[in-house]
C-alpha positions in Angstrom: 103.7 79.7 75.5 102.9 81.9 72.0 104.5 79.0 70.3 102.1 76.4 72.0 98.9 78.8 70.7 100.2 78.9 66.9 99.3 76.8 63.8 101.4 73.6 63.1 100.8 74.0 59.4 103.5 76.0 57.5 106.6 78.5 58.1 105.3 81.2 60.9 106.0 84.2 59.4 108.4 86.6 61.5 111.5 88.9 61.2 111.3 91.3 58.3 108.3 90.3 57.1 106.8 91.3 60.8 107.0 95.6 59.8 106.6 95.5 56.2 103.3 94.2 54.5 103.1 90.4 52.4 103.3 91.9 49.0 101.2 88.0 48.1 98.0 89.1 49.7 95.2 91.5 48.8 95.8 95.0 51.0 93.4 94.7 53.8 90.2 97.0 54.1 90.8 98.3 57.4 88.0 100.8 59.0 89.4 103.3 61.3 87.1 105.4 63.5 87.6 108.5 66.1 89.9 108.2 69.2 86.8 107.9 71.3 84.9 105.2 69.9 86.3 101.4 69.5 88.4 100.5 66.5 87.0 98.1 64.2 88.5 95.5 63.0 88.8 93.2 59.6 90.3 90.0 59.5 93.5 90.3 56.8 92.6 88.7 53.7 94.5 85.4 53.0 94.5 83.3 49.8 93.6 80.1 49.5 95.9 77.2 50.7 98.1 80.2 52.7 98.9 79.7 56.0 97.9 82.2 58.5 100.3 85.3 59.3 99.9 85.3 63.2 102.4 87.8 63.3 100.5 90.0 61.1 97.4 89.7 62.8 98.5 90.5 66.4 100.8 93.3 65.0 97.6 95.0 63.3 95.4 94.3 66.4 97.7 96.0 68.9 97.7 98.9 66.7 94.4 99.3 66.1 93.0 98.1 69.9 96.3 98.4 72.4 97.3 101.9 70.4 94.2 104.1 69.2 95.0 107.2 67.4 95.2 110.3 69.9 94.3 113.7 69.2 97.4 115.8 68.8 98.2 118.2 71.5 97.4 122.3 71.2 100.8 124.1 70.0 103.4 124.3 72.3 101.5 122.3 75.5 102.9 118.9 76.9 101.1 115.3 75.5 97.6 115.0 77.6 97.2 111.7 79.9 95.9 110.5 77.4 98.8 110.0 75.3 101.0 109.4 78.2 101.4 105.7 79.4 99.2 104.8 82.8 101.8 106.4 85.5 102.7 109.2 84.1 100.5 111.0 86.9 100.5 109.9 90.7 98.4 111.1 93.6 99.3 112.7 97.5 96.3 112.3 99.6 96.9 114.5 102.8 96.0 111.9 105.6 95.1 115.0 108.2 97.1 116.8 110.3 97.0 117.4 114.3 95.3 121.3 112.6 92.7 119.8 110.6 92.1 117.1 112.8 91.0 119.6 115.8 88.2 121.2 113.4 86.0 118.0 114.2 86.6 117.7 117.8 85.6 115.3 119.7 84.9 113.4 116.3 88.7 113.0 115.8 90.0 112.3 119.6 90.7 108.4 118.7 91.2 109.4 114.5 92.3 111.3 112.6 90.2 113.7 110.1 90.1 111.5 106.6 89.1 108.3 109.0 85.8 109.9 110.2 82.9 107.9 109.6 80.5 109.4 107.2 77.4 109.3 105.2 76.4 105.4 107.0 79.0 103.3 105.2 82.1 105.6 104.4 84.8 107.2 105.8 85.6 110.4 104.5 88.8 109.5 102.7 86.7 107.2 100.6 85.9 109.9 98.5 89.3 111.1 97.4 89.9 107.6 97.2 87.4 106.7 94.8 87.1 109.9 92.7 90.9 108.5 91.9 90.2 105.4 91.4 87.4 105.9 89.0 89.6 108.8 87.2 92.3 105.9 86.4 95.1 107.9 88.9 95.9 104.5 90.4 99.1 105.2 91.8 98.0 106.9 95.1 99.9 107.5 98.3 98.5 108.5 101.1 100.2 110.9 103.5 99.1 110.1 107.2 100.3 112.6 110.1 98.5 112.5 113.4 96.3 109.8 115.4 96.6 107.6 111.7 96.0 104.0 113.5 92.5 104.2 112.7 93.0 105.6 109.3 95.9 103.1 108.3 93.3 99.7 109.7 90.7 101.3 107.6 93.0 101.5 104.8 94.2 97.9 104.6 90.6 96.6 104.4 89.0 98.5 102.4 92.2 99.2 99.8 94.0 95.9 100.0 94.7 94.3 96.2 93.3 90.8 97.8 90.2 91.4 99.2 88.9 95.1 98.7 88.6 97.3 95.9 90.2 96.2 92.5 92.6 99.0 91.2 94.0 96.6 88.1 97.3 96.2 86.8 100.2 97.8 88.6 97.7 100.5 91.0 98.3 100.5 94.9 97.2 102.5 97.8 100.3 103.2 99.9 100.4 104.2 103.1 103.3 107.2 104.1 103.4 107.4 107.8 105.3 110.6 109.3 108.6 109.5 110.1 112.4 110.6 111.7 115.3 109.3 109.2 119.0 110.0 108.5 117.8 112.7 106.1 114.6 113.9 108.2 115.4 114.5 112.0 112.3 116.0 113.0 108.6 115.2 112.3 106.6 117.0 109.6 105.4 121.0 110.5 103.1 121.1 108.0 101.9 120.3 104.2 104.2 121.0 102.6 106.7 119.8 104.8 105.2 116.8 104.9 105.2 116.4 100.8 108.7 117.8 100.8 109.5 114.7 103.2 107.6 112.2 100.8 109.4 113.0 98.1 112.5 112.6 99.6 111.7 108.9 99.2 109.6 108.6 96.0 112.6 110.3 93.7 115.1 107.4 95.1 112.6 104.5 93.7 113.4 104.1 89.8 110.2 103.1 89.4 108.7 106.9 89.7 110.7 108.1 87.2 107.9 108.4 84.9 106.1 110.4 86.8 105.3 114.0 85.0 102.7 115.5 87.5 101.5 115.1 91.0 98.0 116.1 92.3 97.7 116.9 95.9 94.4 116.7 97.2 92.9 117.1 100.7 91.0 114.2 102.3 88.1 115.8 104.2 86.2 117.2 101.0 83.1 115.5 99.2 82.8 115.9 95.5 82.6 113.8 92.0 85.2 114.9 89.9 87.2 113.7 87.0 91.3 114.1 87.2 91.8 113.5 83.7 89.8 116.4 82.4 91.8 118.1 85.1 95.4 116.9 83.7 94.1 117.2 80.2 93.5 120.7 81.3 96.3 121.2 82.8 98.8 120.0 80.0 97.2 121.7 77.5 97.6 124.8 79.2 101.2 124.2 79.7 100.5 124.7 83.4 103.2 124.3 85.9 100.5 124.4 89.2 96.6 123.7 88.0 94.3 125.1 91.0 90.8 123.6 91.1 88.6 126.4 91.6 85.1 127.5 92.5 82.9 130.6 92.8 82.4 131.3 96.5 80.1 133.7 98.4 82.0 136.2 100.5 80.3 135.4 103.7 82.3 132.3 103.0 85.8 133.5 101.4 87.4 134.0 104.4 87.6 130.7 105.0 89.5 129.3 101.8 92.6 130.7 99.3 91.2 133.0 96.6 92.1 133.5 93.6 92.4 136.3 91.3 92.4 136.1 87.6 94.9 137.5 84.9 92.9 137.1 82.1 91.2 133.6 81.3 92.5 130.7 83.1 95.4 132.2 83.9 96.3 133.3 87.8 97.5 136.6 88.7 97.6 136.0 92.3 96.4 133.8 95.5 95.9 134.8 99.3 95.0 131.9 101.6 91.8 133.0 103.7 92.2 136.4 103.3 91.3 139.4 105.9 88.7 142.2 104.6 90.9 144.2 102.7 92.6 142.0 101.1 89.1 140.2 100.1 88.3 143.6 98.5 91.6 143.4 96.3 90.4 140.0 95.3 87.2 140.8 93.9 87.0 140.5 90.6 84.6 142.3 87.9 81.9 140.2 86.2 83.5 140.2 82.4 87.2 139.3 84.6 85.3 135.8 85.6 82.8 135.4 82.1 86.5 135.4 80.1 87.7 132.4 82.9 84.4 130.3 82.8 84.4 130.7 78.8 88.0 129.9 78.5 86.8 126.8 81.1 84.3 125.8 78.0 81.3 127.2 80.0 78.9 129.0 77.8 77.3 131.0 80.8 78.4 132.2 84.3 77.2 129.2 86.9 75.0 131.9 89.3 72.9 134.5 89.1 74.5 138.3 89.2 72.5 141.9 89.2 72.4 143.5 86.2 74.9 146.1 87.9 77.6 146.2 85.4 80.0 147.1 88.7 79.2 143.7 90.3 82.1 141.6 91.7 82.3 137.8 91.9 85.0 136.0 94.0 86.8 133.1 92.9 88.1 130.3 95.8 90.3 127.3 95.8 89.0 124.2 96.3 92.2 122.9 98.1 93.3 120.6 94.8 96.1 121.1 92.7 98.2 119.9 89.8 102.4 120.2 89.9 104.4 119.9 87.4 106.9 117.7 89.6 109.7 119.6 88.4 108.0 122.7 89.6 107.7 121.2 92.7 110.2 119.8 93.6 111.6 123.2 93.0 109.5 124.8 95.4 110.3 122.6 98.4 113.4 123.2 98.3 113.2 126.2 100.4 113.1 125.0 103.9 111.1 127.7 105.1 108.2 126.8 102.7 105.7 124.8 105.6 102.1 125.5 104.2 100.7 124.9 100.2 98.4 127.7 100.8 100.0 130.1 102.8 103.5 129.7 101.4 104.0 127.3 98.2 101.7 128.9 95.9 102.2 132.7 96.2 106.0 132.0 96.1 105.1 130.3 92.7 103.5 133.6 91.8 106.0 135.6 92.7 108.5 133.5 90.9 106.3 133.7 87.9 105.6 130.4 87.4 102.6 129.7 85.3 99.6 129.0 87.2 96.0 128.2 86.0 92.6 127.3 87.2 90.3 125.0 86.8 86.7 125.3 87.1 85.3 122.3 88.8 81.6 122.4 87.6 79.9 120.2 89.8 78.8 120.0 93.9 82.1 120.7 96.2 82.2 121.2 99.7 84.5 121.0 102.5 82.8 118.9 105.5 86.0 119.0 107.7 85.9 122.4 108.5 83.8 122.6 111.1 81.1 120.5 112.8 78.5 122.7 112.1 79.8 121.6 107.8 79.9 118.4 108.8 76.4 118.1 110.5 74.6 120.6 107.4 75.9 118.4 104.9 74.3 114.9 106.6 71.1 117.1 106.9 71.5 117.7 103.5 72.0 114.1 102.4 69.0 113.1 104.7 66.5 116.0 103.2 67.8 115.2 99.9 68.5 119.4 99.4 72.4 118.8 98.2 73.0 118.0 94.7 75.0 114.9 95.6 74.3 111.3 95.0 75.9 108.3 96.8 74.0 106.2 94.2 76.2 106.8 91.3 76.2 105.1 88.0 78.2 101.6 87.7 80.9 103.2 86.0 81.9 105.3 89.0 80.8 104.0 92.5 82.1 105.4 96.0 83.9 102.6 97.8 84.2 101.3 100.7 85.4 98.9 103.4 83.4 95.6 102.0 80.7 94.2 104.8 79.1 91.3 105.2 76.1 92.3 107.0 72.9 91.4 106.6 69.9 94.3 105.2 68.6 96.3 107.8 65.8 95.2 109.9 62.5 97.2 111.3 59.1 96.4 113.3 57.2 98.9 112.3 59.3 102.3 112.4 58.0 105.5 111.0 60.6 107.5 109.2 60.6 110.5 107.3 63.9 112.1 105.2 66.2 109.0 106.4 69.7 107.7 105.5 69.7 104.0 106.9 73.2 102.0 106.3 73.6 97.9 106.6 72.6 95.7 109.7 70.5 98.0 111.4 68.1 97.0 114.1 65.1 99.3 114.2 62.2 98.9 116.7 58.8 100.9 116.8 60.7 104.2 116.9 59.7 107.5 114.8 62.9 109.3 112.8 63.0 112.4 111.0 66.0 113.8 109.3 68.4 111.6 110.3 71.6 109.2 109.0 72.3 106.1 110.2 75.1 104.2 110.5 75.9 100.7 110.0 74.4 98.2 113.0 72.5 101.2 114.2 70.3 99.4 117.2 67.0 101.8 118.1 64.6 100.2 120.6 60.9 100.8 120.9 59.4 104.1 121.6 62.5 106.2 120.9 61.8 109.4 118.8 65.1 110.8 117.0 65.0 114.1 114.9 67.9 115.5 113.2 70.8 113.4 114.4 74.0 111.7 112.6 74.6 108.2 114.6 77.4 107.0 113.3 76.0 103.5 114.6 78.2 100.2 116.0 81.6 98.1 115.2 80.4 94.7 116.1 77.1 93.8 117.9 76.7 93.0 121.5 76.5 89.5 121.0 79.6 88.9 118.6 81.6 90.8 121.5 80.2 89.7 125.1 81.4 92.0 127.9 78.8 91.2 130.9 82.2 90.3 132.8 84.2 93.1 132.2 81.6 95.7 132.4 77.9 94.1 133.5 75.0 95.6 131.6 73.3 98.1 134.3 71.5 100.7 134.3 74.7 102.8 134.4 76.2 100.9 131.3 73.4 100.4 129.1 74.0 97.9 125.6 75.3 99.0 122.3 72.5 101.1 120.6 70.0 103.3 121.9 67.4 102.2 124.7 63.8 102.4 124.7 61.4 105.6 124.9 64.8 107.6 124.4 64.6 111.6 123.0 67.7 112.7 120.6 67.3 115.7 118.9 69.9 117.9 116.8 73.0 115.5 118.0 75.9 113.6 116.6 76.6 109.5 118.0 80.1 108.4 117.4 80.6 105.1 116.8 80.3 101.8 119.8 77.6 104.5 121.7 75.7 103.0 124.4 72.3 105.5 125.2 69.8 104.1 127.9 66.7 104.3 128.5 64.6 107.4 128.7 67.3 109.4 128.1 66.8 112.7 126.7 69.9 114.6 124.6 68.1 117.6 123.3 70.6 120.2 124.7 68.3 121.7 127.3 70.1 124.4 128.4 70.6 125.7 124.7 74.2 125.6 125.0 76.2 127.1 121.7 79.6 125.8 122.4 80.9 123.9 125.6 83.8 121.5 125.8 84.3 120.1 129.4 81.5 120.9 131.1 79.0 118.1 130.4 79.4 114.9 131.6 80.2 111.5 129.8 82.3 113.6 127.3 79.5 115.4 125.7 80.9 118.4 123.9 78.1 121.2 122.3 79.5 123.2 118.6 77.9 125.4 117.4 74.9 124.1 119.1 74.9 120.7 117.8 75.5 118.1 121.1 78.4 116.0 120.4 78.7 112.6 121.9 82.3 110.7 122.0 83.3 107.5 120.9 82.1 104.7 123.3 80.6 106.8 125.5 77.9 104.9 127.9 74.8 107.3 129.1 73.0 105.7 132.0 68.9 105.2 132.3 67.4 108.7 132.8 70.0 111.0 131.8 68.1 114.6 130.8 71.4 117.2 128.8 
């Protein structure tokens, strides 16, 4: 096919004359610029009546284009990602375990945690997901554990190479499912267990023998981040586990690993959610943290601190880390090693492995912890109080399963603070506060105030069902019926409300699970209603 493209006049010049220069021709003025900006390129200067030196010309452009000059390495650390050929790094997504999944309860009784709907058109894996993608870590595989048939649907649309997002070249999303083999007899007991199992299977393919690092990332967090500052980071550092970290307020540091600094970046030791005394242990003096965030190329600590020279910070992980997969692999080998947080990374520390952290600088939280997270952070989104943007630049959207639904319609509703997804049906209806999933249907006269509805699958009239189940006053339509009061509440998806129905939580119930009918669970004061549950005319909770 090259010869097909080439010039039928004169000898094509190939061979030895291919890596030494044509002594017949001028020396070419060539303008080289920094690793970060485009090459520029001259043609080579031919006399007259010469035939062109093809080979010559595509030798000098895939130098110049196709191989850039890279910065060299800092003494004695590994070549960046930079330097490294694409696939040098993979991903490990956690696809949620029967644990995590529990935290969102009842959200997560037909799912599993990374599959939950979220923020009108996503799931909460997208974000992992797309962070990756965006960060050029296209090799990602995806771990799934418990109630994954939701998760693993979601994953072929929205992640297949044909139809969904474009990862380029050789990238794939592939799906792990917990399994028994000759080698594994028993299901998975936990994270690590669960990599260890993985890996089992990704060291006998040939084709992950380039592989130098592995991240291992959570899938119920929302963040923007960029993994190849991270791996830069961490082969720079000549890390054999980088720890993504954040400063954390001890009302809240119970409830994550923290970390303790051994001067700079470096870690001197890790207890996942620690009890009170060892939280005092873990403190850490205010020049301790200034050396890390300087060494982290931050000019000044990220929050505000008392002039008290004896004030303490506290460091927490975000639940993201780097291996070395040499490292790892190391680790896993003892059996007894179940958990990443609890286990795998204070035996690294007591091995003496070298451990760093990473200070991720922009807005992190973790969603899946509880529903109370999980509501605040929609609140959040709605009021427009979190530092988080779903409308991101071009160069790094959020994905998502593609839709073909048409905008969302409205006769004359009054909203205020208001997340609104694709191919919803709004009436004359008043909301405040509120997100909205896709083919959300509100009737006239409703009046909704602080509620997450994570709206419909299909619409009633793409999916008939008067045969199976008539529509009655004790199994209303998809959507949410006429002069209808919902205040402080989460909708799963396919909910069916009637008509003057009123879900405000009258009894000011904190926490109940069983008790209310149709399903309804209460956490932490925040009225919970299942997947597909149908709430007949009337109905005052």
């Amino acid at each position: 096919m090259l010869g097909s493209r080439l010039p039928s006049t004169g000898p094509l010049q190939i061979g030895a004359k291919l890596y030494r220069r044509p002594t017949t021709t001028r020396p070419c003025n060539r303008v080289y610029s920094s690793p970060s900006s485009k090459s520029k390129i001259e043609a080579w200067p031919m006399q007259e009546n010469d035939p062109p030196n093809i080979a010559w010309s595509m030798l000098d452009f895939y130098q110049q284009v196709y191989r850039p000059p890279s910065p060299l390495p800092k003494e004695g650390s590994r070549p960046t990602i930079k330097q490294l050929p694409r696939g040098s790094a993979c991903a490990v997504v956690l696809g949620g375990a029967m644990a995590d999944s529990r935290r969102l309860y009842p959200l997560t009784q037909n799912r599993t945690l990374p599959a939950v709907p979220f923020a009108s058109n996503y799931r909460l894996i997208d974000i992992v997901l797309s962070n990756l993608v965006n960060s050029n870590v296209r090799q990602i595989f995806v771990l799934t554990q418990y109630n994954s048939k939701s998760l693993n649907s979601y994953l072929q649309k929205a992640y297949d190479l044909g139809v969904g997002v474009h990862l380029g070249g050789e990238g794939y999303v592939e799906v792990v499912a917990a399994a028994q083999g000759p080698e594994e007899k028993r299901f998975a007991e936990g994270s690590v267990d669960v990599v260890r199992q993985w890996m089992n299977q990704f060291n006998s393919n040939s084709k992950n023998k380039w592989v130098e690092d592995i991240i291992v990332l959570p899938s119920d967090q929302v963040y923007q981040a960029d993994f190849t500052q991270m791996l830069d980071f961490h082969r720079n550092s000549g890390a054999d586990i980088t720890i993504v970290c954040k400063s954390v307020e001890e009302r809240n540091a119970q409830l994550q690993g923290i970390v303790k600094m051994g001067g700079g970046a470096r870690i001197q030791s890790f207890v996942e959610k620690p009890d009170a005394e060892q939280l005092s242990r873990m403190t850490m003096s205010m020049a301790e943290i200034e050396d890390f965030y300087r060494e982290s190329n931050i000019d000044e600590v990220p929050f505000e601190v008392d002039a008290d020279p004896n004030a303490r910070a506290l460091l927490g992980s975000c639940g993201m880390y780097i291996f070395r997969k040499d490292a790892l692999q190391e680790l896993i080998e003892d059996a007894g090693i179940k958990d990443i947080g609890k286990h795998l990374i204070p035996t690294a520390v007591n091995k003496g492995l070298q451990l760093f952290a990473f200070n991720h600088p922009g807005f992190w939280t973790d969603i899946g912890g509880s529903v109370q997270s999980f509501y605040d952070f929609h609140m959040g989104l709605a009021r427009d109080e979190v530092p988080f943007r779903l409308q991101q630049p071009l160069d790094t959207p959020f994905f998502h399963s593609p839709t073909c639904l048409s905008p969302t319609g409205t006769s004359s509703a009054r909203m205020c603070n208001v997340v609104v997804g694709s191919g919803c049906e709004l009436g004359s209806c008043t909301l405040r506060d509120s997100v909205l999933g896709q083919r959300t249907i509100i009737a006239d006269g409703c009046y909704i105030e602080g509620a997450v509805i994570m709206g419909s699958s299909f619409y009633e009239r793409e999916r008939p069902m008067a045969r199976v189940c008539p529509i009655s006053p004790s199994y209303p339509p998809m959507g949410i019926g006429s002069d209808t009061i919902i205040r402080r509440a989460i909708l799963d998806k396919n909910v069916r409300v009637g008509k003057n129905v009123q879900l405000v939580n009258k009894d000011g119930l904190q926490n109940s699970v069983g008790e209310l009918p149709f399903g309804i669970c209460v956490k932490d004061g925040i009225m919970v209603v299942p997947k597909n549950a149908a709430i007949p005319d009337g109905t005052v909770l």
